[in-house]
Biotite code that builds the C-alpha atoms (Angstrom):
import biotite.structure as struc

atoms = struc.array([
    struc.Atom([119.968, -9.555, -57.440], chain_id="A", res_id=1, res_name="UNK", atom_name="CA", element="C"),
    struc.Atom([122.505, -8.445, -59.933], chain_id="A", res_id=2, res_name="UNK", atom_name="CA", element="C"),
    struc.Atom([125.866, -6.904, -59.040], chain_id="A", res_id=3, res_name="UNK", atom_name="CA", element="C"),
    struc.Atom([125.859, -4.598, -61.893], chain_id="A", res_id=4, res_name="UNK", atom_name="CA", element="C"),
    struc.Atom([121.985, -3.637, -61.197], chain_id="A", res_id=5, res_name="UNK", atom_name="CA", element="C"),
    struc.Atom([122.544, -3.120, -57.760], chain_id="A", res_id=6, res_name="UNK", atom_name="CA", element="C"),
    struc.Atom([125.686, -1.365, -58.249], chain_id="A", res_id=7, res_name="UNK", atom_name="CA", element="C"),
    struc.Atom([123.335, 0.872, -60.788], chain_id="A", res_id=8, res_name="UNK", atom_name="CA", element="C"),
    struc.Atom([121.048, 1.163, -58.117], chain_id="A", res_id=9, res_name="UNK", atom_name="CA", element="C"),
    struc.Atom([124.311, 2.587, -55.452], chain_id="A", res_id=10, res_name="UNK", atom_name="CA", element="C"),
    struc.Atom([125.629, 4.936, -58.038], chain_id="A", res_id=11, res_name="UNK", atom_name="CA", element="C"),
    struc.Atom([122.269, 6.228, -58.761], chain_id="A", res_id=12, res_name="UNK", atom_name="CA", element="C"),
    struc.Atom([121.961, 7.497, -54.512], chain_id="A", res_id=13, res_name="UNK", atom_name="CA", element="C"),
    struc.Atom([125.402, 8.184, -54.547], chain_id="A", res_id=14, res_name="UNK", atom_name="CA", element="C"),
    struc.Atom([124.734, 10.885, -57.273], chain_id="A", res_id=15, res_name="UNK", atom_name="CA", element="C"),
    struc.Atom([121.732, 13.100, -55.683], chain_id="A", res_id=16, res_name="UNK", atom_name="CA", element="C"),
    struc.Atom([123.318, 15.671, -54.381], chain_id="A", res_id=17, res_name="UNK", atom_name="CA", element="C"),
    struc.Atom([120.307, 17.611, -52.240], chain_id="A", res_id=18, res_name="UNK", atom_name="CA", element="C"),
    struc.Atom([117.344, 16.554, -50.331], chain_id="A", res_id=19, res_name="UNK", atom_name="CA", element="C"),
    struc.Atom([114.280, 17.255, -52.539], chain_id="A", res_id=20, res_name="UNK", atom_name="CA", element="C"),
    struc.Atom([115.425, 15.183, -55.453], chain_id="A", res_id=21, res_name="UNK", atom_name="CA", element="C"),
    struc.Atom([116.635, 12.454, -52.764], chain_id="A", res_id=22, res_name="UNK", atom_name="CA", element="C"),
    struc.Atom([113.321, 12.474, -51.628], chain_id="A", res_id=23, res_name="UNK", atom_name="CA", element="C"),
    struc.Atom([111.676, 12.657, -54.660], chain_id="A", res_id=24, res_name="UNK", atom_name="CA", element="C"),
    struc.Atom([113.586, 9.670, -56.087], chain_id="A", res_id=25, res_name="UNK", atom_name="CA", element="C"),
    struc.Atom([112.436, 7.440, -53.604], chain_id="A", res_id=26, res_name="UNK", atom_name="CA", element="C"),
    struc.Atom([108.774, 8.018, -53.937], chain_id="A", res_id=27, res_name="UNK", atom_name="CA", element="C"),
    struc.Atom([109.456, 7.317, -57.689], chain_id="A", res_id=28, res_name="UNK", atom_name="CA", element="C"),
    struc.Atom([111.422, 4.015, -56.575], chain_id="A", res_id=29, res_name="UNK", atom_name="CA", element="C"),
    struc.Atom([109.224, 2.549, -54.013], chain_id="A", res_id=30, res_name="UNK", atom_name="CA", element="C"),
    struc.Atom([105.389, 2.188, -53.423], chain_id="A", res_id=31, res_name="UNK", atom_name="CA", element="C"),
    struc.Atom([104.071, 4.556, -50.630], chain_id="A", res_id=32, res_name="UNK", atom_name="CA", element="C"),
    struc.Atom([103.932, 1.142, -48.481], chain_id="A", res_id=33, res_name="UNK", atom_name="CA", element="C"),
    struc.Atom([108.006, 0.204, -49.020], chain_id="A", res_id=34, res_name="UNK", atom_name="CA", element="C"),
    struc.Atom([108.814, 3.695, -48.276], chain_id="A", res_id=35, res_name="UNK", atom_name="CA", element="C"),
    struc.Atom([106.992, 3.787, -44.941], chain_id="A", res_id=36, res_name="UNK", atom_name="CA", element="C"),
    struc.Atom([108.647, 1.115, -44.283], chain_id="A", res_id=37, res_name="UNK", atom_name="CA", element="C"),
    struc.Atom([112.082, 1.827, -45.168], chain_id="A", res_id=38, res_name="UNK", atom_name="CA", element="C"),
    struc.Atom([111.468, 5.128, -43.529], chain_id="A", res_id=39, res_name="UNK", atom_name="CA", element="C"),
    struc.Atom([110.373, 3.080, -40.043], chain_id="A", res_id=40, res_name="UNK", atom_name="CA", element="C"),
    struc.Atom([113.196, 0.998, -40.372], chain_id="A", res_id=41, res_name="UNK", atom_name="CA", element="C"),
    struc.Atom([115.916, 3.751, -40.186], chain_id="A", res_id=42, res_name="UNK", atom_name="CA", element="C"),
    struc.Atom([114.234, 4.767, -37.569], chain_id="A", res_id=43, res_name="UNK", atom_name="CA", element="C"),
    struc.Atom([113.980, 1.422, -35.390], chain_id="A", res_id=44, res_name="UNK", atom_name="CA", element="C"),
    struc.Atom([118.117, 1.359, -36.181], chain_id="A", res_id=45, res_name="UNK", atom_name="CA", element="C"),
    struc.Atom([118.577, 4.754, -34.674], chain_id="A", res_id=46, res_name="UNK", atom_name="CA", element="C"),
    struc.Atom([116.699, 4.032, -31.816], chain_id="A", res_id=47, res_name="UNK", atom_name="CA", element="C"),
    struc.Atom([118.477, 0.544, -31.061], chain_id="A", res_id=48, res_name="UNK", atom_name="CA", element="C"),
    struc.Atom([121.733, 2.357, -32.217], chain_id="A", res_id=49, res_name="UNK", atom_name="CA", element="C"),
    struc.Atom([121.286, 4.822, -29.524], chain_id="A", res_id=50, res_name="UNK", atom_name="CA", element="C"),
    struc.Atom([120.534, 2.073, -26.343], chain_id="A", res_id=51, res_name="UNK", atom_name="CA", element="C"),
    struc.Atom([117.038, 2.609, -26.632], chain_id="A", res_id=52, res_name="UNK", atom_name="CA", element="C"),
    struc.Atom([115.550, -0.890, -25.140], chain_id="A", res_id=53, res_name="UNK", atom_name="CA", element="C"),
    struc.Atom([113.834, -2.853, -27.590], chain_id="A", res_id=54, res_name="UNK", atom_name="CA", element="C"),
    struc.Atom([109.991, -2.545, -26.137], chain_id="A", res_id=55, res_name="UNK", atom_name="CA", element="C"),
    struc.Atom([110.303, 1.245, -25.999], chain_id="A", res_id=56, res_name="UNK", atom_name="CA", element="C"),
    struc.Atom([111.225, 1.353, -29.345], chain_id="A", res_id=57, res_name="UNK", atom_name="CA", element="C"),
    struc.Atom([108.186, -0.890, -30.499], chain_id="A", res_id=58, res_name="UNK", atom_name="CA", element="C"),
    struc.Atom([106.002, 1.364, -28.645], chain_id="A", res_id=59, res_name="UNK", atom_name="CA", element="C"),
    struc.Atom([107.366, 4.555, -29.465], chain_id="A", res_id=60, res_name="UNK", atom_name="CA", element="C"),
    struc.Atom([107.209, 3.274, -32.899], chain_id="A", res_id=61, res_name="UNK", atom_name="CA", element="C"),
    struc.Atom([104.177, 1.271, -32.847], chain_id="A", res_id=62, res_name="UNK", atom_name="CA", element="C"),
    struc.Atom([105.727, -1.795, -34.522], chain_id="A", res_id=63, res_name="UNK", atom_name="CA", element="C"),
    struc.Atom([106.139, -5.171, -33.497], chain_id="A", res_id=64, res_name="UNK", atom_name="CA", element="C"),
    struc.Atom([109.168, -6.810, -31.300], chain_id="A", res_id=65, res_name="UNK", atom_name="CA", element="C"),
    struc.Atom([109.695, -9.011, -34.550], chain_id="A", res_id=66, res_name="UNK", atom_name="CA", element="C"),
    struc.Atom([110.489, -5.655, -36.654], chain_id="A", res_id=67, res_name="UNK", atom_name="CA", element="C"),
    struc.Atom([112.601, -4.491, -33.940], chain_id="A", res_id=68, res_name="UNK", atom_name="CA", element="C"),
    struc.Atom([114.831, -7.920, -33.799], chain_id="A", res_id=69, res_name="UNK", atom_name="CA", element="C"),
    struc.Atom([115.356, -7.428, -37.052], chain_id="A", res_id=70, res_name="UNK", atom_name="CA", element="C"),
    struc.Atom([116.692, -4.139, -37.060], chain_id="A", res_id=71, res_name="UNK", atom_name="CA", element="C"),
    struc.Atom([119.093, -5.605, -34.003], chain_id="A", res_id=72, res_name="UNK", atom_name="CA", element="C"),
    struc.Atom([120.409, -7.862, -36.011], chain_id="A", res_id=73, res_name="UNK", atom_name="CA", element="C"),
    struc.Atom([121.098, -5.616, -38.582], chain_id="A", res_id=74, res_name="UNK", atom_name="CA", element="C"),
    struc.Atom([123.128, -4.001, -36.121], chain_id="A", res_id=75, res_name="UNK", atom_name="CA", element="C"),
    struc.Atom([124.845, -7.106, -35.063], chain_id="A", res_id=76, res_name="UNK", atom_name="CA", element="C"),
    struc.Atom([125.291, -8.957, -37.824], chain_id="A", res_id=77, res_name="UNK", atom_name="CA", element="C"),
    struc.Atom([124.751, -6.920, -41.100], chain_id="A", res_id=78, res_name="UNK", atom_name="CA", element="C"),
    struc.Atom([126.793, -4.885, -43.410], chain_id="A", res_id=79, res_name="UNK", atom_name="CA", element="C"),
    struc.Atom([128.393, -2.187, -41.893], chain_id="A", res_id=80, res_name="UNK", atom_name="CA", element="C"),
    struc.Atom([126.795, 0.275, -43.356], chain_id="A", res_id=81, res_name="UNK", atom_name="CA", element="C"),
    struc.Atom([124.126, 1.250, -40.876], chain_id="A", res_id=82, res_name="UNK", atom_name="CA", element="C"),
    struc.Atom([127.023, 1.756, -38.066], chain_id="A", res_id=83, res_name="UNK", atom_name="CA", element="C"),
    struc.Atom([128.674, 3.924, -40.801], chain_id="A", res_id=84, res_name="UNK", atom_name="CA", element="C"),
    struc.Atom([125.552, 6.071, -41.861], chain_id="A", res_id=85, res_name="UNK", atom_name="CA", element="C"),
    struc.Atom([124.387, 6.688, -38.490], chain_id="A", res_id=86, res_name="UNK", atom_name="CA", element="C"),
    struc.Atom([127.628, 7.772, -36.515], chain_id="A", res_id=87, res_name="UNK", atom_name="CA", element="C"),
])
């Protein structure tokens, strides 16, 4: 990945200012598939974030425990910015 196309990519977010063109903007950037995803993988991070246990949250979600360590690490070991979106 590029630093100036992903940087592109950052300002691009950075500059929708309301929900409907946020929203709109990523169904134009990502296949229905990659957004469901995207959209279940905030959600396994809020759960986890929150002290849910890990099988609740696959069940709640219906996903599997592999998707869910993932989105613990994340938490763990990632970027910060997760921890900083979700406070």
């Amino acid at each position: 990945m590029q630093n100036k196309h992903f940087d592109e990519l950052a300002d691009s977010i950075v500059g929708i200012d309301n929900k409907t063109l946020a929203k709109a903007f990523l169904k134009n950037l990502l296949t229905p598939a990659e957004l469901e995803e995207a959209v279940k993988r905030l959600q396994i991070v809020k759960l986890l974030n929150k002290g849910v246990p890990q099988r609740e949250v696959a069940k709640k979600l219906h996903v599997s425990i592999g998707k869910i360590s993932r989105g613990s690490r994340e938490l763990k070991y990632g970027e910060t910015g997760f921890k900083q979106v979700l406070k």
